[in-house]
Residue frames as qw, qx, qy, qz and C-alpha x, y, z in Angstrom:
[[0.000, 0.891, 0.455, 0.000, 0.00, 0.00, 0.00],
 [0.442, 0.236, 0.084, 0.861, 1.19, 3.32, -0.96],
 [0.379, -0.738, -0.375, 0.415, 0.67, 5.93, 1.59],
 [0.357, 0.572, 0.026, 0.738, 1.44, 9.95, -0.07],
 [0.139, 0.230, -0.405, 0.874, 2.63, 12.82, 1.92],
 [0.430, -0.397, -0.018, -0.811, -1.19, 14.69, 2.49],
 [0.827, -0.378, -0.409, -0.080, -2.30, 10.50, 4.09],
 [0.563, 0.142, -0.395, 0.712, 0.92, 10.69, 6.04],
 [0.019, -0.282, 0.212, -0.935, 0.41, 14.55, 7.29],
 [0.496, -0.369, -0.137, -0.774, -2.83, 14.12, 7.90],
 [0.788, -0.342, -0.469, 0.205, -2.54, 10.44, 10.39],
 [0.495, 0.036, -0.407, 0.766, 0.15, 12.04, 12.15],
 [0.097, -0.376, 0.010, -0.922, -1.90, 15.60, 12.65],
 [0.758, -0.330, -0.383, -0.412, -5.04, 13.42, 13.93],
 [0.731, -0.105, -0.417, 0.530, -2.01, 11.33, 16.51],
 [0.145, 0.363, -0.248, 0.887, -0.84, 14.66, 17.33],
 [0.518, -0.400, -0.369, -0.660, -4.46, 15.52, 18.02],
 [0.770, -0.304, -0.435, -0.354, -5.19, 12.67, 20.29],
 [0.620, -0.232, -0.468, 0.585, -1.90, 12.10, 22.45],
 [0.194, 0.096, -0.250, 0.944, -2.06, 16.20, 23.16],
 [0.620, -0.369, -0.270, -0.638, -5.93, 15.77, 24.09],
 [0.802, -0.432, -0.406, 0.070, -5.14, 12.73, 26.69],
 [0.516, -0.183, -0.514, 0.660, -2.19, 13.99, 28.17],
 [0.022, 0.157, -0.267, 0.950, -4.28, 17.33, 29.03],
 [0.524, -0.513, -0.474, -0.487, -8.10, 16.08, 29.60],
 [0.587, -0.466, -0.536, 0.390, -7.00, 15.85, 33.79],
 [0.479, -0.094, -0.228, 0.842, -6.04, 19.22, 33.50],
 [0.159, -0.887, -0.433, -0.019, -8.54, 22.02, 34.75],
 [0.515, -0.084, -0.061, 0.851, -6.66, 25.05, 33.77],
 [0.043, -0.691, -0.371, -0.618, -9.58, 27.51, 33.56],
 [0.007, 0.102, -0.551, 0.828, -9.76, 30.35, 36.03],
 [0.113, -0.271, -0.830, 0.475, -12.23, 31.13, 37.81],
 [0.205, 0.846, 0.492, 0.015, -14.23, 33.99, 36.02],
 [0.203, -0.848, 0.080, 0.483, -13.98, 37.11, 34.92],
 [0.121, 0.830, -0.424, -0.341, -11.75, 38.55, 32.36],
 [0.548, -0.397, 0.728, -0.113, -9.83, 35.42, 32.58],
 [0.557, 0.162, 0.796, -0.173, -11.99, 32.97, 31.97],
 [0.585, 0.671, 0.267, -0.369, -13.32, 34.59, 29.03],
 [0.364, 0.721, -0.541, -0.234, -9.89, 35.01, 27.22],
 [0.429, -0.108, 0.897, 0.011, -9.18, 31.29, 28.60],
 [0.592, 0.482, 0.630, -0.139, -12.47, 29.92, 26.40],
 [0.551, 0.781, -0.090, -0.280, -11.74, 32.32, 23.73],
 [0.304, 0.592, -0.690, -0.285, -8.29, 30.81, 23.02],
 [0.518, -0.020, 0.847, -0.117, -10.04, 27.11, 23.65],
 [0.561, 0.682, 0.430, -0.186, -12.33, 27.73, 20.97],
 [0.438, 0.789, -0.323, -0.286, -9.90, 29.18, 18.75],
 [0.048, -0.462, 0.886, 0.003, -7.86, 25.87, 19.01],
 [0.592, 0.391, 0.687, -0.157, -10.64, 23.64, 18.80],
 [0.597, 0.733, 0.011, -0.326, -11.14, 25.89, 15.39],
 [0.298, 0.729, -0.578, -0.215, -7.78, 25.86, 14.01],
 [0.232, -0.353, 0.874, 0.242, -7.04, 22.01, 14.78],
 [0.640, 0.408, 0.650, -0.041, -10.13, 20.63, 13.27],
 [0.560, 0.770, -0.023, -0.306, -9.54, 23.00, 10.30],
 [0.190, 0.531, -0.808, -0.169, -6.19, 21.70, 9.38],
 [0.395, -0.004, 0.912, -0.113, -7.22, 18.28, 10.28],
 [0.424, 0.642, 0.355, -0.532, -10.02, 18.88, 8.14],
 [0.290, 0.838, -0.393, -0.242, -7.81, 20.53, 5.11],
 [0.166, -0.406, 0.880, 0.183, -4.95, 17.16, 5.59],
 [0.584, 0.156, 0.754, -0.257, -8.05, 15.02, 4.88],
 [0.601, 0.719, 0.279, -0.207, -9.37, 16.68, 1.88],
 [0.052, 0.802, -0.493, -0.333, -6.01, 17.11, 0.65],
 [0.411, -0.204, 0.885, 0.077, -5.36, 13.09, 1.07],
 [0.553, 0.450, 0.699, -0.050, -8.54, 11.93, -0.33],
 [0.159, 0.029, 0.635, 0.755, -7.99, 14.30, -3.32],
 [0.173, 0.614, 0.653, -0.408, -11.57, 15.83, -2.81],
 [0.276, 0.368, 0.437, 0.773, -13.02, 17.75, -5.48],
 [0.041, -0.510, -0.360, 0.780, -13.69, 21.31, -4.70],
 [0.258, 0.092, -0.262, -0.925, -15.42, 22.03, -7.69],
 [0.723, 0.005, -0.600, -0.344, -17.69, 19.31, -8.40],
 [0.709, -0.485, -0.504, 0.088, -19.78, 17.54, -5.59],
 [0.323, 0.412, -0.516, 0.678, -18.94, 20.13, -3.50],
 [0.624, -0.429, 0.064, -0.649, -21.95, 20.00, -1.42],
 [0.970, -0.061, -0.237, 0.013, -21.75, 15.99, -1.00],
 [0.817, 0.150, -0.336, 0.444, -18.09, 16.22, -0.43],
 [0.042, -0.382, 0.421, -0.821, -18.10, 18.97, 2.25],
 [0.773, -0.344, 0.152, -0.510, -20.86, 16.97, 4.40],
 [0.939, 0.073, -0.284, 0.180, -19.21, 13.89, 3.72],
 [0.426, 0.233, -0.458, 0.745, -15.49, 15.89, 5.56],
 [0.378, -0.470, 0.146, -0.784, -17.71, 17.57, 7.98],
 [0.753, -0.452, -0.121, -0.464, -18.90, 14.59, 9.41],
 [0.708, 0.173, -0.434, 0.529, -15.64, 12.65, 9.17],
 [0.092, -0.439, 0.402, -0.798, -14.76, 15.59, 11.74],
 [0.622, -0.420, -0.234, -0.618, -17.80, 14.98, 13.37],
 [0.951, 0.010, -0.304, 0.044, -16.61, 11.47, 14.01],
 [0.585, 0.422, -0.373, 0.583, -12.94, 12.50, 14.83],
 [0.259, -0.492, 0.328, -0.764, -14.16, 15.19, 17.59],
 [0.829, -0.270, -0.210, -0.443, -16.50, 12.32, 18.99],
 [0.925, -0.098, -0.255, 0.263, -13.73, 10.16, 19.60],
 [0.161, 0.500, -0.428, 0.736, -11.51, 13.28, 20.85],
 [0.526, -0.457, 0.191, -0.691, -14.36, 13.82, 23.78],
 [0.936, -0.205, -0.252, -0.138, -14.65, 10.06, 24.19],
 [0.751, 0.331, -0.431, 0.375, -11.43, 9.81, 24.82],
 [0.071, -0.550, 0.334, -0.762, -11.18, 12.85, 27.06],
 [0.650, -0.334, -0.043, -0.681, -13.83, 11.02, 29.19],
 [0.890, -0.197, -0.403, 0.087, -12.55, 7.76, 29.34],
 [0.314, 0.390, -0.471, 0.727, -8.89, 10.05, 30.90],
 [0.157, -0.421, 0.262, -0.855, -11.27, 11.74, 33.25],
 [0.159, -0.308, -0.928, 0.134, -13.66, 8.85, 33.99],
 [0.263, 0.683, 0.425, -0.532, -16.63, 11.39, 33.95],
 [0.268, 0.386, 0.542, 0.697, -18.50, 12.95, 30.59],
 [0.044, 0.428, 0.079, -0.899, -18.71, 17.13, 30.34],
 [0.384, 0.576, 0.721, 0.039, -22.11, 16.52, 28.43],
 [0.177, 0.957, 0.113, -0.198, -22.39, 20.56, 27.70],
 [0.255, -0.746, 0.502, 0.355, -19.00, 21.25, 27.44],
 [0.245, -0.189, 0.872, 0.380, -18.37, 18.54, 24.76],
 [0.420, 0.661, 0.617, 0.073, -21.00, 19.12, 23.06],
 [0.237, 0.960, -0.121, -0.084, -19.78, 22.90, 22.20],
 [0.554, -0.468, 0.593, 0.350, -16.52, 21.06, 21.84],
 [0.552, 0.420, 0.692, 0.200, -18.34, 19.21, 18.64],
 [0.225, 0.959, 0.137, -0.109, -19.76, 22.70, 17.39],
 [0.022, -0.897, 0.384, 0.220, -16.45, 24.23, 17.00],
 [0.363, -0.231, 0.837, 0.339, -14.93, 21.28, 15.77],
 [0.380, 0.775, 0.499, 0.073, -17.74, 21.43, 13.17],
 [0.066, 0.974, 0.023, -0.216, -16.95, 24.91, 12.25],
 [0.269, -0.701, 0.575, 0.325, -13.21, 24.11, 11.89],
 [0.380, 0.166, 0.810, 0.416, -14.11, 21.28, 9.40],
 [0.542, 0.755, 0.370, 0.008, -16.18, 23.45, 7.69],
 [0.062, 0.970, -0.007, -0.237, -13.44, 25.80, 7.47],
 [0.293, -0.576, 0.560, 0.518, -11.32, 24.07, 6.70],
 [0.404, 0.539, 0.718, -0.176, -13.35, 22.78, 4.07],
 [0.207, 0.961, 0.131, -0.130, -13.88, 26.26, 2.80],
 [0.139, -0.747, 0.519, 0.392, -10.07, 27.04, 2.55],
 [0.418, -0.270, 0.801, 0.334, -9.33, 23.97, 0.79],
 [0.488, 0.524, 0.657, 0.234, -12.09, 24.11, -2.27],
 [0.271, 0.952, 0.007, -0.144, -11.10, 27.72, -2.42],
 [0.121, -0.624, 0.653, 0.412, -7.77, 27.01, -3.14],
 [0.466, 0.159, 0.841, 0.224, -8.50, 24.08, -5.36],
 [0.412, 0.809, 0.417, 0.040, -11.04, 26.61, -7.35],
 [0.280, 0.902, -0.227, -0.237, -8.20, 29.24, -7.77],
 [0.739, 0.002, 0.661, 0.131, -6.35, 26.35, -9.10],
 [0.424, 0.405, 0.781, 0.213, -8.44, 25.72, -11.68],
 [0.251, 0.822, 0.268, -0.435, -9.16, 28.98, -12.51],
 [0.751, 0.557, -0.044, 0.352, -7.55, 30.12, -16.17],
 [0.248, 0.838, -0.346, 0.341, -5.90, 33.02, -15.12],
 [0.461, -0.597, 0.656, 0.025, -3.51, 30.74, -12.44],
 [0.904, 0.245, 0.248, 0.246, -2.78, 28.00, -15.65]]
């Protein structure tokens, strides 16, 4: 079986993902309110965005998705893949912690959503200015 860079980048990114999710699910670093707390959640949520979008982007890169054609089909189809991916992030987290943040991992999901869509979005817009003449 032949295995190309984007499969490659994109196992490893997912690994990454998963060993730097267990070794921190024990770790309750949110303050306590306030100020804080809010810029704490805002850069959770921007990291939830940015790894599902690359994770998102390595996928659609591997599988050679078409961003012009089926793009509807083939952005639900990588969206849920996420879907799937985040599921088993939280599972994991849960099995670490031996308890399940039911709210909390559920707006985990959302934003992992969002990041596969975005990344999604980045990766059929580059794939349309591709294809466009004026970049032949």
């Amino acid at each position: 079986m032949y295995l190309d860079k984007h499969t490659i980048a994109s196992v490893a990114w997912l690994i990454t993902l998963y060993i730097a999710t267990a070794l921190t699910a024990g770790v309750d670093a949110s303050p306590e309110g306030g100020l804080d707390l809010l810029l704490f959640e805002a850069r959770h949520v921007a990291m939830h965005l940015l790894m599902f979008a690359i994770q998102a982007w390595l996928i659609a890169q591997a599988l050679r998705l078409s961003g012009s054609q089926d793009i509807m089909r083939n952005g639900i189809f990588l969206v849920g893949l996420v879907l799937l991916l985040g599921i088993g992030q939280e599972a994991l987290q849960s099995l670490y912690r031996h308890e399940i943040h039911m709210l909390a991992s559920l707006w985990d999901l959302a934003v992992d959503m969002a990041g596969g869509t975005a990344g999604w979005w980045w990766y059929s817009y580059q794939r349309t200015r591709l294809q466009s003449p004026s970049h032949r």
